[in-house]
C-alpha positions in Angstrom: 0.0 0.0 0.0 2.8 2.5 0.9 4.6 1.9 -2.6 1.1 2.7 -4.2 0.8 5.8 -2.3 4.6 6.6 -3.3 4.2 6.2 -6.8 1.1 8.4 -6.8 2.9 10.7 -5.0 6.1 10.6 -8.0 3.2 10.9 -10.7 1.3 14.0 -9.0 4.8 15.5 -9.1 5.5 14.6 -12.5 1.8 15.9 -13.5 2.8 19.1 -11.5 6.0 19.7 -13.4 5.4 19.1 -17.2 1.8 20.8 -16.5 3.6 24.5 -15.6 5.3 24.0 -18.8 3.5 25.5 -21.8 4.1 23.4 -24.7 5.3 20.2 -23.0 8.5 19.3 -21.1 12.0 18.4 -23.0 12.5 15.3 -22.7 16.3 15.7 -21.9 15.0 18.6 -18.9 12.1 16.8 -17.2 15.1 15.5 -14.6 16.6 19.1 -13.7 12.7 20.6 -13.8 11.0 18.0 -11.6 14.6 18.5 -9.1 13.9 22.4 -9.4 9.8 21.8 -8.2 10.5 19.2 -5.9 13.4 19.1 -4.2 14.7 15.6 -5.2 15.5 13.4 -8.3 12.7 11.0 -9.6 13.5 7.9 -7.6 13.0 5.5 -10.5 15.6 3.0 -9.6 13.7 2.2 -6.2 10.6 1.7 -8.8 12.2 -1.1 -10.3 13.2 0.9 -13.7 16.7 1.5 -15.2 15.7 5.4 -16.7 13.0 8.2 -16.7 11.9 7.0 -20.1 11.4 3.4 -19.1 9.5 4.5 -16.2 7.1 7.2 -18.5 6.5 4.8 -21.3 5.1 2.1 -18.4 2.6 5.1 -17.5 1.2 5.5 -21.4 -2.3 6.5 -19.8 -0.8 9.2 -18.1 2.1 10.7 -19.8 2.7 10.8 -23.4 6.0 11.4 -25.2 6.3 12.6 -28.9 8.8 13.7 -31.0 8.8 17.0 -33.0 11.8 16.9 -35.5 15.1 16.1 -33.7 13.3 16.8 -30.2 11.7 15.2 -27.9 9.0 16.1 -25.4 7.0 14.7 -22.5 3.5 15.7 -22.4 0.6 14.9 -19.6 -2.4 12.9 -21.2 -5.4 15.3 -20.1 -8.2 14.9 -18.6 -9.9 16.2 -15.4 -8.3 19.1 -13.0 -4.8 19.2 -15.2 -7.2 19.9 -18.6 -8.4 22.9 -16.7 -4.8 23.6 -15.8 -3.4 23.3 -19.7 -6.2 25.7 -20.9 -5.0 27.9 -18.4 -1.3 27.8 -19.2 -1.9 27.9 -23.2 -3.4 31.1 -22.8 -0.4 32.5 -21.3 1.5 35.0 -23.6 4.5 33.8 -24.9 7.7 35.4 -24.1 8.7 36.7 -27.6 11.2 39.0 -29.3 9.4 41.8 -28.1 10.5 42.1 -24.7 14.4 42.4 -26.5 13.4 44.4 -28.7 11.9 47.0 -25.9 15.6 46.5 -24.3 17.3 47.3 -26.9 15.0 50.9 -27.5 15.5 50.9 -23.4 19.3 50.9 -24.0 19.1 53.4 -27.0 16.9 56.0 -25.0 19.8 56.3 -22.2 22.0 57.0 -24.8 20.5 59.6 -25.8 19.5 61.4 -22.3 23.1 61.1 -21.8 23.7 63.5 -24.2 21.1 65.6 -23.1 22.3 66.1 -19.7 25.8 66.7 -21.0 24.5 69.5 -22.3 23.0 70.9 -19.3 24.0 73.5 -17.1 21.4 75.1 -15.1 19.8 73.5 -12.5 16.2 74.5 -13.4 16.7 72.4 -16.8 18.4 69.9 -14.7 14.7 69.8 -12.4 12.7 70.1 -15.4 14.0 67.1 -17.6 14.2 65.2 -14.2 10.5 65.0 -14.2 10.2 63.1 -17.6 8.8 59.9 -18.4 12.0 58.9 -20.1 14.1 59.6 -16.9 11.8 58.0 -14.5 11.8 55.0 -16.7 15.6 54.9 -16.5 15.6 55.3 -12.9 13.4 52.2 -12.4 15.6 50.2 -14.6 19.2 51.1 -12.5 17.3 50.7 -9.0 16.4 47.5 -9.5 19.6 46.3 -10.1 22.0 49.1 -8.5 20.0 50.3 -4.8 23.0 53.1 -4.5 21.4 55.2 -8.0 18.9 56.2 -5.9 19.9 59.0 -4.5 22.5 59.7 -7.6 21.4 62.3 -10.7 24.5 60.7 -12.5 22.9 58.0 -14.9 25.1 55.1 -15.8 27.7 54.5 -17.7 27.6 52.5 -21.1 29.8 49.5 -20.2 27.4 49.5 -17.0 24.1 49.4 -19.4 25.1 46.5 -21.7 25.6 44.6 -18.2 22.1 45.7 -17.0 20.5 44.4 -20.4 22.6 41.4 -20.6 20.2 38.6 -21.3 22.4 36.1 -19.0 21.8 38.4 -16.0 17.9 38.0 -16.6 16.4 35.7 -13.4 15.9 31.9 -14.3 11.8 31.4 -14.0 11.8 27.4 -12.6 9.0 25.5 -13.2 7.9 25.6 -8.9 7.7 29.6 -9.6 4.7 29.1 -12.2 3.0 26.5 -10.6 2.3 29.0 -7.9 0.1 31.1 -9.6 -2.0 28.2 -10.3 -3.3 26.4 -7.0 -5.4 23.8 -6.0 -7.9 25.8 -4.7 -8.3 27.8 -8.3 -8.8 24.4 -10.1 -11.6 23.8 -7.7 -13.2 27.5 -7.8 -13.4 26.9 -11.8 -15.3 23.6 -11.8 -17.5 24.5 -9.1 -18.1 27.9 -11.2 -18.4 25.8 -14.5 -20.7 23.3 -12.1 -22.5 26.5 -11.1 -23.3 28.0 -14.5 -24.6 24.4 -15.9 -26.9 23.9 -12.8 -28.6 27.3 -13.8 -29.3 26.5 -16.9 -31.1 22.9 -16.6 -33.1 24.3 -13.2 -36.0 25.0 -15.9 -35.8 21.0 -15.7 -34.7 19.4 -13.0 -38.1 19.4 -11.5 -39.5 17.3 -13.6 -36.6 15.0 -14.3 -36.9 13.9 -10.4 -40.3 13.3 -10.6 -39.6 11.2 -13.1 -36.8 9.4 -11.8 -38.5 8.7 -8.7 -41.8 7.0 -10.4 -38.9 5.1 -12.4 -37.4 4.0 -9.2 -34.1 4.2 -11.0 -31.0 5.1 -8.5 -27.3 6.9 -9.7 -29.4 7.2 -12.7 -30.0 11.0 -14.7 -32.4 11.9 -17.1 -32.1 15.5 -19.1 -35.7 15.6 -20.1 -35.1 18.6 -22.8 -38.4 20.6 -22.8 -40.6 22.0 -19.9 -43.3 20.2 -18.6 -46.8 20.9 -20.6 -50.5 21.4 -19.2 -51.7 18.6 -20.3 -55.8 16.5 -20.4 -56.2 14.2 -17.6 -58.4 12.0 -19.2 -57.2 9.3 -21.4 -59.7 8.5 -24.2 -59.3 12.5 -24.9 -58.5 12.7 -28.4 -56.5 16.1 -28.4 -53.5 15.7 -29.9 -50.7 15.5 -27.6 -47.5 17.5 -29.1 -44.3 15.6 -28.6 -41.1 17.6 -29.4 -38.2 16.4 -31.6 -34.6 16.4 -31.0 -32.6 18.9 -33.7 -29.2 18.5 -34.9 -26.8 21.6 -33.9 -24.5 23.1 -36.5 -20.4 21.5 -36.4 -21.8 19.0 -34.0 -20.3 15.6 -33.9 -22.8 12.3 -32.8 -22.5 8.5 -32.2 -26.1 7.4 -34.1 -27.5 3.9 -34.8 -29.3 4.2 -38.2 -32.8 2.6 -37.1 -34.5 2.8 -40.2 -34.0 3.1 -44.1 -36.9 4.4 -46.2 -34.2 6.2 -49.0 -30.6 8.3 -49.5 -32.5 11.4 -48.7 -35.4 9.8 -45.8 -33.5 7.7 -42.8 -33.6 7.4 -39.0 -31.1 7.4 -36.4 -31.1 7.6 -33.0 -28.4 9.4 -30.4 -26.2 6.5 -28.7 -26.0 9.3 -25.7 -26.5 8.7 -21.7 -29.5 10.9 -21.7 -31.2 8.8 -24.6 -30.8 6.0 -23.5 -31.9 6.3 -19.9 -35.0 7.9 -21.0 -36.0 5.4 -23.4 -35.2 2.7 -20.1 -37.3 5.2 -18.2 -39.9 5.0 -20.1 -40.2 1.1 -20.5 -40.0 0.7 -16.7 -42.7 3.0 -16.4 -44.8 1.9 -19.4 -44.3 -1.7 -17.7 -45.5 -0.9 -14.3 -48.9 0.6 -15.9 -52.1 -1.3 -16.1 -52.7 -1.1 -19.2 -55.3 -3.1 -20.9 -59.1 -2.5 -21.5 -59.5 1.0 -19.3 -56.3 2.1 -21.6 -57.6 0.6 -25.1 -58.4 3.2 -27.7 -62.2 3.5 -27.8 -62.5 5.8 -31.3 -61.4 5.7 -34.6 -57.4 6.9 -34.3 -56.8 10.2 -36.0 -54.0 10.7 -38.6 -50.9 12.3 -36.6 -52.0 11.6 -33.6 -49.9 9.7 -30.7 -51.1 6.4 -29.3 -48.7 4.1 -27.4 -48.4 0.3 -29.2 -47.1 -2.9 -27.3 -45.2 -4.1 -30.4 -42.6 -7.3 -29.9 -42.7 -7.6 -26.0 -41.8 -3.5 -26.1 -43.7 -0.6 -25.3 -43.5 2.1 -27.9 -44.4 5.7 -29.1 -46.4 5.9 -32.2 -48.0 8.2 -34.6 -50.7 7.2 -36.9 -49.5 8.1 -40.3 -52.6 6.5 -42.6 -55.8 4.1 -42.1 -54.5 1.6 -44.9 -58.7 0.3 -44.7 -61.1 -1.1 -42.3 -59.2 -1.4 -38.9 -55.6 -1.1 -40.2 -53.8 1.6 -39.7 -50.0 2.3 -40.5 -48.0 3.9 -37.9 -45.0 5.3 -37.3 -42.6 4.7 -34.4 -41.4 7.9 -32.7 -38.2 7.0 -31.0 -37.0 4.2 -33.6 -38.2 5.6 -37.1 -39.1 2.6 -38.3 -43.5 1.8 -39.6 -45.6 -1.0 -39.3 -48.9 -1.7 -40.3 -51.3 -2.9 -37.7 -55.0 -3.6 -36.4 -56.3 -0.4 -34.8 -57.3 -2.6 -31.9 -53.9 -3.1 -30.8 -52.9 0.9 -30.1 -53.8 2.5 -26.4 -54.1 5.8 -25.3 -51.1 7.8 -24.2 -50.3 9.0 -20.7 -49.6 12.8 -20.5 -46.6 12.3 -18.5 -44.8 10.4 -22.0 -45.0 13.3 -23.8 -42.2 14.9 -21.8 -39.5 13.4 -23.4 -38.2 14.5 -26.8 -38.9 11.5 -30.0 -35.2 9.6 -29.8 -35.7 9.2 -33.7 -34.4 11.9 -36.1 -34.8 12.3 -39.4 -31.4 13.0 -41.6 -31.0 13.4 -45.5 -27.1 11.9 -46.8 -25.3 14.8 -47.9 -24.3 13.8 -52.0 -27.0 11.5 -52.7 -30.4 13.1 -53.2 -29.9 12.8 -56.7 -29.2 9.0 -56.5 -32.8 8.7 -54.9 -34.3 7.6 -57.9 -31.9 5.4 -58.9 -31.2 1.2 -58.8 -29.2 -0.5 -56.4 -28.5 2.3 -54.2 -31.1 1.4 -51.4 -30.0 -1.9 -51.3 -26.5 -0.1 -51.1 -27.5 2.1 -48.1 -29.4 -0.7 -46.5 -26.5 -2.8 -46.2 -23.9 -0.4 -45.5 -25.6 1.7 -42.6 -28.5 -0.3 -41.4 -28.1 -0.8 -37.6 -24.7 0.4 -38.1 -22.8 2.7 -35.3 -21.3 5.3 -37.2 -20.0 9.3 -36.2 -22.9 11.7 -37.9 -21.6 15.2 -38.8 -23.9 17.4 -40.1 -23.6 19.2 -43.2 -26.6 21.8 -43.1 -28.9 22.0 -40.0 -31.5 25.1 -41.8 -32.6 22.2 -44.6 -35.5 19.5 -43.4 -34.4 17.2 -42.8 -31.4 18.4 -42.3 -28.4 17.1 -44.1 -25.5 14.9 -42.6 -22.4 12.9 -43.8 -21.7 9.2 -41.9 -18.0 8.7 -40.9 -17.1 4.9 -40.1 -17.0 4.4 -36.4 -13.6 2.1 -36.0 -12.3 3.6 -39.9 -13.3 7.0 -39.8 -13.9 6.8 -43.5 -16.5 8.9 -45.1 -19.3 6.3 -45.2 -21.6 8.6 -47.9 -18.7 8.1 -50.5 -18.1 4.4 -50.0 -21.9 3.9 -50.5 -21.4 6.1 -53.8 -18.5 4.2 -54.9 -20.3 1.4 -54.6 -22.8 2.3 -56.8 -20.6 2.9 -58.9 -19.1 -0.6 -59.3 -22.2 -1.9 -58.9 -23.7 -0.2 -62.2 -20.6 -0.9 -64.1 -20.9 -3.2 -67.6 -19.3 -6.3 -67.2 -19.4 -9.7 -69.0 -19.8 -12.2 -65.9 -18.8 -15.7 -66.0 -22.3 -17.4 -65.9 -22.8 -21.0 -66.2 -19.5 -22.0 -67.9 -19.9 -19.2 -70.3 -18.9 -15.3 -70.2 -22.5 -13.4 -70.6 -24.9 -10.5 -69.9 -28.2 -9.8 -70.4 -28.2 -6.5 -72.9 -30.3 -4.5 -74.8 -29.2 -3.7 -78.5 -29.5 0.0 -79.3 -27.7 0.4 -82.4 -25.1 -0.5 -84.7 -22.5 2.2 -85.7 -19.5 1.5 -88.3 -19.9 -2.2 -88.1 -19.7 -2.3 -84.3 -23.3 -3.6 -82.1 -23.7 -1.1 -79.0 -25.2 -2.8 -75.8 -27.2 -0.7 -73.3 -26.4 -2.4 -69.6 -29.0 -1.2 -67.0 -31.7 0.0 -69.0 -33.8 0.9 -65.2 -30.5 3.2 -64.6 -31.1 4.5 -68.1 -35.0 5.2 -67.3 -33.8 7.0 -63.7 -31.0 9.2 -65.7 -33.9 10.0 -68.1 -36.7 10.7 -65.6 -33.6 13.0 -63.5 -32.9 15.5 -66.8 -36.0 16.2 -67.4 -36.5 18.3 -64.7 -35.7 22.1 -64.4 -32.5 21.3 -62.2 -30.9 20.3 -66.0 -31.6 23.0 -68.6 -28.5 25.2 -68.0 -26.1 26.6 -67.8 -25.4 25.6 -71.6 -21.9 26.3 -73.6 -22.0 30.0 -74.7 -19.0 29.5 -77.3 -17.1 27.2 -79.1 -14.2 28.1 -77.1 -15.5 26.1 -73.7 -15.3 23.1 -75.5 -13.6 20.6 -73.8 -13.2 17.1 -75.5 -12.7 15.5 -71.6 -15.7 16.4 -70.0 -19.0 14.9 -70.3 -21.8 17.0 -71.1 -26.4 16.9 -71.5 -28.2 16.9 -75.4 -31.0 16.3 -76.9 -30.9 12.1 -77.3 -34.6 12.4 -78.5 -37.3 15.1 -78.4 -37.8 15.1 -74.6 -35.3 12.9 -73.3 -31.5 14.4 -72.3 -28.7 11.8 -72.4 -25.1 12.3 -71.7 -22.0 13.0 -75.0 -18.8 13.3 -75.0 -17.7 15.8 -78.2 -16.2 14.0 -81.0 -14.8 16.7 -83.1 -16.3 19.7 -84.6 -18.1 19.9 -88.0 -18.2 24.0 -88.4 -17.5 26.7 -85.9 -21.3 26.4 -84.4 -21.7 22.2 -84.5 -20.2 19.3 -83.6 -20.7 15.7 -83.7 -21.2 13.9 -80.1 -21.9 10.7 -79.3 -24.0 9.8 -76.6 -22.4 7.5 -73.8 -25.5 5.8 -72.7 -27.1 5.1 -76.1 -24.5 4.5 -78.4 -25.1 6.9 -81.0 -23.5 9.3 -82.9 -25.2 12.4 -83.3 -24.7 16.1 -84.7 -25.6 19.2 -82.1 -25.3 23.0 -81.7 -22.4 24.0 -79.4 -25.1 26.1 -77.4 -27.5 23.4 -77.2 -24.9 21.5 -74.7 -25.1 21.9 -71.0 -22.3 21.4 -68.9 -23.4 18.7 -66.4 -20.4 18.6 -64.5 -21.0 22.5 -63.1 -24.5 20.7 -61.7 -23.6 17.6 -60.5 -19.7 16.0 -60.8 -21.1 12.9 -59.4 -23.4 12.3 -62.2 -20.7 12.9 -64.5 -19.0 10.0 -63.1 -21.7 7.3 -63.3 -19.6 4.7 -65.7 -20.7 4.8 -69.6 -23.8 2.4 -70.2 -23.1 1.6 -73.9 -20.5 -1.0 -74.8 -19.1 -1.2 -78.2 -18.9 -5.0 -79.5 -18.7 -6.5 -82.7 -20.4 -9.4 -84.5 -19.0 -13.1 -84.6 -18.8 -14.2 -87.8 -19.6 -10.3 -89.0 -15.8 -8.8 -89.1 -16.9 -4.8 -89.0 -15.8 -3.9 -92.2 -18.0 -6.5 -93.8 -21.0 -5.3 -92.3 -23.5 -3.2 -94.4 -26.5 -1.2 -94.4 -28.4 -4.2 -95.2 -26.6 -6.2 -92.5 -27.8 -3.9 -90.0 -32.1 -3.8 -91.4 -31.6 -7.6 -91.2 -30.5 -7.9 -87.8 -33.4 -5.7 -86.1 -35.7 -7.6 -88.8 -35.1 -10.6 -87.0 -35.0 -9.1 -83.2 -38.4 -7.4 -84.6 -39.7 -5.3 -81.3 -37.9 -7.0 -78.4 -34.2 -6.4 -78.6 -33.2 -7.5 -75.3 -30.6 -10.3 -76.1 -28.3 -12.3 -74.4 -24.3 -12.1 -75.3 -22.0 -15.0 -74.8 -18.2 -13.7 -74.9 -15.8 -15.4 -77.4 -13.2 -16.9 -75.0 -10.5 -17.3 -77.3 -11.0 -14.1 -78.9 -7.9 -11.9 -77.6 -9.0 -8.1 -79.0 -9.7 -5.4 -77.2 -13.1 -4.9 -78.4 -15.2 -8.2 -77.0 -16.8 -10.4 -79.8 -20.1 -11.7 -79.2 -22.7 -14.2 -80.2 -26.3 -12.8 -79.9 -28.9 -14.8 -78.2 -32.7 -14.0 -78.0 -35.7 -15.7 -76.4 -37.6 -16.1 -79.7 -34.7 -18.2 -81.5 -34.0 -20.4 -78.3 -32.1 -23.2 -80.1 -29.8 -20.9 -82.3 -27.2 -17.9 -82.3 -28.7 -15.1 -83.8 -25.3 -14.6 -85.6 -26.3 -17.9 -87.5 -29.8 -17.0 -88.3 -28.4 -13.3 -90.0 -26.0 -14.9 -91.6 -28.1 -18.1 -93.0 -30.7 -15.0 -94.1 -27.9 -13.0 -95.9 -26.7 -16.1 -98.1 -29.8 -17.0 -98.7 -30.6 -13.2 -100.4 -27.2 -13.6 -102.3 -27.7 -16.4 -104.1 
């Protein structure tokens, strides 16, 4: 027990000593500071170790050492009455090159009154330039140092100047003198004043939250009920709606959430993984569970759309709000402190107790920051769903004065940006490829059209409907190119595929100074356009610009390009007619860049299509 006691004793000392120190303590001068404060070495040899380093780096939880450059420092691990301490300290001022720099001018203005006074001779000026501010200053510099100036008009001489001013003469500040301005009793007058001010603020509520707490017959346990209590209808089967407050997202706040519910990108739930949550959502089920409830607290009348009930749903007690009557007794509602719905018989839902409106709804409803465009889109909900679903993850929001507001999701162990990994994902996920598919490489295509001999396969065509439905909206008719000179061959930009249907080009090259020929990523086709008809999608959305190209150029098995004509080509959508979804089954010994395929189609199922066309075309030869 004593060598406990001891080596709390060496550790307050050490806290002491590298504390009083702005900046941390040099690694190489913690032994003469902690000497200077205490009065004796560190006694790590009786501790068992065989340096000060070997016995800091066995305390890791209390002292941390880091290196900066070639140095090395020791710094105290905060937390409690030494963070209070360090915030202190850090405001300090710094000494700087000032302070010389105000010698120096110290040193230059006793030059010059030395001259001055040489040239006196009467003793009225002598009287008068006494009185200056320059002379008293000088007088408080030599007394301090020289106690027999005092009484002496002579000022001092120049070799005795560079000796006041010497900056080796200056008195050594130890680590024991700064300490003292910071005691133990100051540490304690600034929590119990920070103690002080937070008491005043929640006294609106800490009536209530005993109240509660004793019906709860919960001990040790706190509960920050966040809005005052309301006058509220005694009577149960009262069907005045009963107006429950919702928790709101501050601005550069940083939360541990559970995503409780999934409905899209822009429409989820999460709930705060806080103390105060948590206890009053145990409150409330200890309390819920010690009611009678049953006949006296069923719902007698027909539920009324946003009003709140209280549901026994899965052995819990919960917190609803009636959202719709789907028809006859069903009625979908929405839970209030987990965000998720559930459609049940209206027979089910009881009145709720005035005292359970209270507490703030735990659920609250966020919007991804990046992906309210992708809302529309496949894939991504099952991407969200997986990735976030009853997932602990840091929420930082991104705008608090949109509703819901918007937030990004940082991985809780990672730290990664969880909003781009879902979008990354989507990305892959929406990407042609030829999979390997019982024994053979294949995908299930649409064929668009047939360009310079070359077959162009639409993958995704419900991507292609959600790209469609997207830019036809007013979001997507500017800002278009204003001259020839914006052009950029690299960037991606919105035409006219159709009438009323946008689609994606790249430029090509140009035909004359006002057109050019683009050809449209998602379709395959080549096309000529106005330069001012193009809109430059990346200066609305870069992350739509990114969404991989949905048309992949293949070419014909059996049909080398440059043997394919225009009657090739009426042949081909002759024989597809109006369905020209197809199959493709990859060549595997086919080594060019540019896959070559065999066609497939659900009206020829014992035969290539490349046979069929090319049967068709001998046959109209001969």
């Amino acid at each position: 027990m004593s060598n406990l006691i001891e080596i709390d004793e060496i550790i307050s000392n050490l806290k002491a000593t590298i504390t009083s120190n702005k900046g941390g303590v040099h690694l190489n001068c913690i032994e003469s500071d902690y000497y200077n404060l205490i009065g004796e070495p560190i006694p790590y040899r009786n501790l068992g170790f065989n340096s000060t380093v070997e016995f800091l780096e066995s305390l890791k939880e209390v002292f941390k050492i880091k290196n900066k450059g070639i140095n090395t420092f020791v710094y105290v691990v905060s937390g409690g009455k030494t963070q209070h301490l360090e915030k202190m300290i850090s405001k300090q001022k710094t000494k700087s090159k000032r302070k010389s720099k105000s010698k120096s001018s110290a040193v230059v203005t006793h030059k010059k009154i030395n001259n001055t006074y040489n040239g006196c001779y009467s003793s009225m000026q002598y009287r008068l330039k006494k009185n200056r501010q320059p002379v008293d200053n000088l007088k408080k510099h030599t007394t301090d140092i020289n106690p027999t100036n005092q009484n002496n008009c002579r000022l001092p001489k120049k070799n005795y100047e560079t000796k006041i001013f010497r900056k080796s003469d200056e008195p050594k500040v130890y680590a024991q003198d700064r300490l003292q301005k910071y005691k133990k009793k100051c540490i304690d007058q600034i929590e119990n004043k920070e103690v002080k001010n937070k008491t005043t603020l929640e006294d609106s509520f800490l009536e209530l939250s005993e109240i509660f707490t004793k019906k709860c017959n919960i001990r040790d346990t706190e509960f920050n009920i966040p809005i005052q209590p309301k006058k509220l209808s005694a009577d149960l089967n009262d069907q005045t709606n009963l107006e429950i407050n919702q928790y709101t997202f501050e601005s550069k706040c940083k939360k541990i959430v559970t995503v409780t519910a999934v409905f899209s990108p822009s429409n989820i739930y999460v709930v705060l993984e806080d103390h105060n949550s948590n206890s009053n959502l145990l409150g409330m089920q200890m309390e819920f569970n010690k009611m009678k409830t049953g006949v006296q607290t069923q719902l007698n009348t027909i539920p009324i759309i946003g009003h709140y009930y209280a549901l026994y749903h899965q052995q819990r007690w919960h917190r609803i709000v009636v959202e719709s009557i789907v028809f006859d007794n069903l009625i979908k509602c929405f839970f209030i402190d987990t965000g998720k719905s559930v459609i049940i018989n209206q027979n089910q839902i009881h009145t709720l107790d005035p005292k359970f409106v209270q507490i703030c709804s735990q659920a609250m409803k966020a919007e991804l920051n990046k992906l309210k465009l992708f809302d529309e889109f496949p894939f991504i909900k099952e991407i969200v769903i997986e990735k976030i679903l009853d997932i602990k993850c840091i929420l930082i929001p991104d705008s608090v004065i949109t509703n819901p507001p918007t937030v990004t999701l940082y991985d809780l162990e990672t730290k990664m940006n969880i909003n781009d990994i879902i979008i990354s994902k989507f990305y892959e996920k929406v990407t042609p490829t030829i999979t390997l598919r019982d024994g053979y490489d294949s995908a299930e295509v649409k064929l668009i059209s047939m360009e310079n001999g070359y077959c162009y396969m639409q993958f995704n065509p419900d991507l292609i409907k959600s790209l469609e439905k997207l830019f036809s909206t007013n979001q997507f008719f500017g800002p278009c190119i204003k001259n020839a000179r914006d052009i950029d061959y690299k960037n991606i930009y919105l035409a006219y595929y159709e009438q009323n249907i946008k689609g994606r080009v790249k430029v090509e090259f140009f035909i004359s100074e006002d057109q050019v020929k683009v050809f449209f990523i998602d379709y395959g086709h080549f096309k000529t356009v106005k330069v001012t008809t193009l809109i430059d999608l990346s200066r609305i959305n870069v992350y739509l610009v990114q969404i991989p190209s949905q048309a992949v150029k293949v070419s014909l098995h059996m049909f080398p390009p440059e043997d394919v004509t225009v009657r090739t080509v009426q042949e081909l959508f002759n024989i597809l007619g109006d369905n020209n979804n197809v199959t493709i089954y990859k060549l595997k010994d086919f080594k060019g860049q540019i896959p070559c395929v065999q066609l497939w189609n659900i009206a020829y199922p014992d035969t290539f299509i490349n046979i069929i066309l090319y049967s068709r075309l001998y046959n109209l030869n001969l």
